[in-house]
C-alpha positions as CSV (number, residue, x, y, z in Angstrom):
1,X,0.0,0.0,0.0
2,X,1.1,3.2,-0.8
3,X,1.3,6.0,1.9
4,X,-0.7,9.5,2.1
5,X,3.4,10.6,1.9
6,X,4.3,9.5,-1.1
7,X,1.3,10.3,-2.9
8,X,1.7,14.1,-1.5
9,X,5.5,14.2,-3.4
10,X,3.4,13.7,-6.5
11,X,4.8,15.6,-9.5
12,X,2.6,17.9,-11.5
13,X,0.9,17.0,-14.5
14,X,2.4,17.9,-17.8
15,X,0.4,20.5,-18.7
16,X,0.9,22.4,-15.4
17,X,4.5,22.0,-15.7
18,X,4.6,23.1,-19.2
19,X,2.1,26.4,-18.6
20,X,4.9,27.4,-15.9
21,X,8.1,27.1,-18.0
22,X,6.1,29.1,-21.1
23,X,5.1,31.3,-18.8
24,X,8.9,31.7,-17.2
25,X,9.9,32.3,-20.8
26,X,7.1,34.6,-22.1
27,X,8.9,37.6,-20.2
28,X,12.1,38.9,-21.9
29,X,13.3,42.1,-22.2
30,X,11.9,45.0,-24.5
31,X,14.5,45.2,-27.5
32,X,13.8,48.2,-30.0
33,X,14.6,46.1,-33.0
34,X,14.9,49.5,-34.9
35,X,17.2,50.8,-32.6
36,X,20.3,49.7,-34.3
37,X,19.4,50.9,-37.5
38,X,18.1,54.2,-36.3
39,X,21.6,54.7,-34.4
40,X,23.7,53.2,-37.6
41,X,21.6,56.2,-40.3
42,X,22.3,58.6,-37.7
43,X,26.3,57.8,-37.8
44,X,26.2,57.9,-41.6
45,X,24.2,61.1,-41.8
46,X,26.6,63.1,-39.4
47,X,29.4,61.7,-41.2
48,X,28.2,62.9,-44.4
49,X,27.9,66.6,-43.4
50,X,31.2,66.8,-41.3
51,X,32.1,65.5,-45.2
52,X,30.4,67.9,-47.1
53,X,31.1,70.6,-45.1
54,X,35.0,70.4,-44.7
55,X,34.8,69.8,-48.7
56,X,33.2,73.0,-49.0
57,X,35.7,74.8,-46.2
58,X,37.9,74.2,-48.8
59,X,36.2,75.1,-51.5
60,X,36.7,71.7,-53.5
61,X,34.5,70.1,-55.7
62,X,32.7,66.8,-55.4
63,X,35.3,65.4,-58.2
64,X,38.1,66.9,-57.1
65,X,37.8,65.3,-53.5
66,X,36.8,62.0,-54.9
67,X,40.3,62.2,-57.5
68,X,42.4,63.0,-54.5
69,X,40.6,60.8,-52.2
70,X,41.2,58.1,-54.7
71,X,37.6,57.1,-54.9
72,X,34.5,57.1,-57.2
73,X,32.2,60.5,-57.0
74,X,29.2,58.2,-56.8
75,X,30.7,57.0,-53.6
76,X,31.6,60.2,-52.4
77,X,28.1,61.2,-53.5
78,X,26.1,58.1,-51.0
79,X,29.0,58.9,-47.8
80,X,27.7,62.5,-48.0
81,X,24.3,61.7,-48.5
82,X,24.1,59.3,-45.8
83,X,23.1,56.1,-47.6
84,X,25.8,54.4,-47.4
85,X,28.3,53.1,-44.6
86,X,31.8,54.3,-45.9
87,X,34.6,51.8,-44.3
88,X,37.7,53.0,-42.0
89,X,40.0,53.1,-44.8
90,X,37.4,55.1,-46.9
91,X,37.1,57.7,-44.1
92,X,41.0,58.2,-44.0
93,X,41.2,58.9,-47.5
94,X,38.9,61.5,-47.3
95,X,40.6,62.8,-43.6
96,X,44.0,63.0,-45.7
97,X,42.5,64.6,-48.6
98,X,40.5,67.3,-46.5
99,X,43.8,67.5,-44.4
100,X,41.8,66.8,-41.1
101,X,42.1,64.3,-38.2
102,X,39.5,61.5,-38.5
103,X,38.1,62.2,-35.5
104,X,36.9,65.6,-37.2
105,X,34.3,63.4,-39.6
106,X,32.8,61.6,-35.9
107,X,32.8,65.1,-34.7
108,X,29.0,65.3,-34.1
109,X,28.2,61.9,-34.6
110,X,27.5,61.2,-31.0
111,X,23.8,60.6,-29.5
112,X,24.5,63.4,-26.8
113,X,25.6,66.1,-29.3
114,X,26.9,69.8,-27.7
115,X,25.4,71.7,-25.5
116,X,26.5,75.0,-23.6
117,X,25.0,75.6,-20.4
118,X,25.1,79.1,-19.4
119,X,24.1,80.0,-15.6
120,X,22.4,83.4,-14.3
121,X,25.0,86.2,-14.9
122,X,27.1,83.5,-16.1
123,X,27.6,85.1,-20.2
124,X,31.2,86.2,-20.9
125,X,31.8,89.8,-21.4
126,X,32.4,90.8,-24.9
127,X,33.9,94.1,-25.9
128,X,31.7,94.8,-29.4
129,X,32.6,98.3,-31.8
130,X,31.3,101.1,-30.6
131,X,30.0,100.2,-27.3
132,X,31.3,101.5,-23.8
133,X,30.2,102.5,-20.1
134,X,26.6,101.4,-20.0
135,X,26.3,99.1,-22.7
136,X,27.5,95.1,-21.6
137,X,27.4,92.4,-23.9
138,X,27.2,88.9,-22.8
139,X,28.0,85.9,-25.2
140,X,25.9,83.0,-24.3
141,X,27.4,80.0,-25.9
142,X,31.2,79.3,-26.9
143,X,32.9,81.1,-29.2
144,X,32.9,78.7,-31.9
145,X,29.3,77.8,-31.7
146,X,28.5,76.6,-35.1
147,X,26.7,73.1,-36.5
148,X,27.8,72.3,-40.7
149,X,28.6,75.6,-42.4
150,X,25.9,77.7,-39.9
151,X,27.4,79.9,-37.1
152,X,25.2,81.0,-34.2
153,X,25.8,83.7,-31.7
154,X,23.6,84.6,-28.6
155,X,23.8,88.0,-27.1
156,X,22.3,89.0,-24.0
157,X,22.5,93.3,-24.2
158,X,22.0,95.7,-21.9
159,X,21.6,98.9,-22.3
160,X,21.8,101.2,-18.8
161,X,22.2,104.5,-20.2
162,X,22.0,107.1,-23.5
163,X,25.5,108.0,-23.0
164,X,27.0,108.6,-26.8
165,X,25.3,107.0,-30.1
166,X,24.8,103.1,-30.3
167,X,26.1,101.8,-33.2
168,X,24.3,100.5,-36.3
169,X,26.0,97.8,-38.3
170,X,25.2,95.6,-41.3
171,X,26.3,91.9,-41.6
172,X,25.4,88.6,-43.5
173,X,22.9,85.7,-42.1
174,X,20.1,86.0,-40.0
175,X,19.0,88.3,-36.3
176,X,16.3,87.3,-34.3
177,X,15.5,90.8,-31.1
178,X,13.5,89.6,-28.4
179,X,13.3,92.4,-25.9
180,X,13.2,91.7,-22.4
181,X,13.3,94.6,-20.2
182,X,12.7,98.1,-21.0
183,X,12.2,99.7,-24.2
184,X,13.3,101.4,-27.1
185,X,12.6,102.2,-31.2
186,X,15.0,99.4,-33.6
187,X,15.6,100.7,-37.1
188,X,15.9,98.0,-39.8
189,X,16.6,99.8,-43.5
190,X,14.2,102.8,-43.1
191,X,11.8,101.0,-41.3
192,X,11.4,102.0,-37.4
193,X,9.7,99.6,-34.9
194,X,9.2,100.6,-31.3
195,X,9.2,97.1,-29.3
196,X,8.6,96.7,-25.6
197,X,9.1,93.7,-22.9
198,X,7.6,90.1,-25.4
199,X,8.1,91.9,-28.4
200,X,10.5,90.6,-30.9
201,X,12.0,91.1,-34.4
202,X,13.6,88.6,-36.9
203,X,15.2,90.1,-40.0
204,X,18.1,90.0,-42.5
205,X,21.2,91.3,-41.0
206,X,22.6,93.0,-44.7
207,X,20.7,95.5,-43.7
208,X,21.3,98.3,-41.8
209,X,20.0,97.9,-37.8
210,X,20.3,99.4,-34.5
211,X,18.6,100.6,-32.0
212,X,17.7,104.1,-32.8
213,X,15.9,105.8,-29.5
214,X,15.2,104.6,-26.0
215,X,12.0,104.5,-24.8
216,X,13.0,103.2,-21.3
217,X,15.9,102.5,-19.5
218,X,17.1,100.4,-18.5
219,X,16.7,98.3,-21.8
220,X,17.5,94.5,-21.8
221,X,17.4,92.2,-24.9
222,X,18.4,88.8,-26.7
223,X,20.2,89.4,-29.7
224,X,20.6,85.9,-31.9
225,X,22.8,86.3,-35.2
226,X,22.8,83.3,-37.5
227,X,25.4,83.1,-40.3
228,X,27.4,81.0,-42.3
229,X,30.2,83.1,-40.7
230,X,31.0,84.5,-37.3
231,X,29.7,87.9,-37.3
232,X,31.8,90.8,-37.2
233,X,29.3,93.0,-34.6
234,X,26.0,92.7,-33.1
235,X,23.6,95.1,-32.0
């Protein structure tokens, strides 16, 4: 006769012992199967443009590159467009050609890209034509802000008193104003605009700009010029 004993070491049936181990293995970890990929066309994309923009530093053509490089334009053509995965020695062919280190083409290939963090009070001085007493300009990034062939400089400006003119200038890109504290008249060409605290302008710096009268003082504004070089003065 068997005992109660053994009968209570009884082993589960299969089915029970089979719904367990499924359900042990029915809980891996979340994989992105994308997430590769995605990182890879990123890589080659970055690439590219650290490409196509040292080739234009130098003002060389696509050809010209690819001779000295000593490879195909329609290559050089896919590595700058990002469609293709150029190999290590590929890369240093085009590093020696462009007379660069290779670590210039992975420049901004990284995930975390650059970033400037500026704290309260924190801009660095910057002595601009024209200004003086009463007139402080703050850079808010590095001085060699710039992502491809685009160069971007961030001005905080303030302006404490009317002590002697403030100077106009003209320069190539972009200007975005956003007036934070105060108030006064900007010209842009002929054209006068009286902006106060929230107001903001966003013009083509060729022309001639300034502020031309203060409304209020003191006056406090962003100044954002966008070029495809470092500006020679903002205002």
């Amino acid at each position: 006769m068997k005992s109660h004993g053994s009968r209570s070491r009884r082993m589960p049936s299969e089915p029970l012992a089979r719904s367990v181990a499924t359900g042990a293995a029915a809980a891996p970890l979340h994989q992105d199967p994308h997430a590769a990929s995605s990182s890879k066309a990123r890589l080659q994309t970055a690439i590219g443009r650290e490409v196509r923009f040292h080739r234009k530093r130098h003002g060389l053509t696509a050809t010209d590159l690819a001779s000295t490089a000593e490879i195909s334009p329609s290559m050089l053509s896919k590595i700058e467009n990002g469609t293709i995965s150029a190999t290590l020695a590929k890369l240093q062919s085009l590093s020696r050609a462009l007379g660069i280190p290779l670590s210039s083409l992975m420049r901004c290939s990284e995930d975390e890209g650059r970033a400037a963090f500026i704290k309260a009070g924190g801009g660095v001085p910057v002595e601009r034509r024209g200004s003086h007493g009463g007139h402080l300009y703050q850079l808010l990034s590095s001085s060699d802000a710039s992502v491809g062939d685009t160069a971007v400089q961030p001005y905080l400006i303030t302006i404490a008193d009317r002590t002697g003119p403030f100077p106009l200038c003209q320069e190539k890109g972009m200007k975005f104003v956003y007036v934070l504290e105060g108030g006064f008249v900007y010209r842009h060409g002929s054209t006068l605009y009286r902006l106060l605290p929230g107001d903001s302008l966003f013009f083509d710096a060729d022309c001639l700009h300034g502020p031309e009268s203060f409304l209020d003082l003191p006056v406090q504004f962003l100044s954002i010029h966008s070029s495809s070089t470092l500006p020679g003065n903002t205002s």
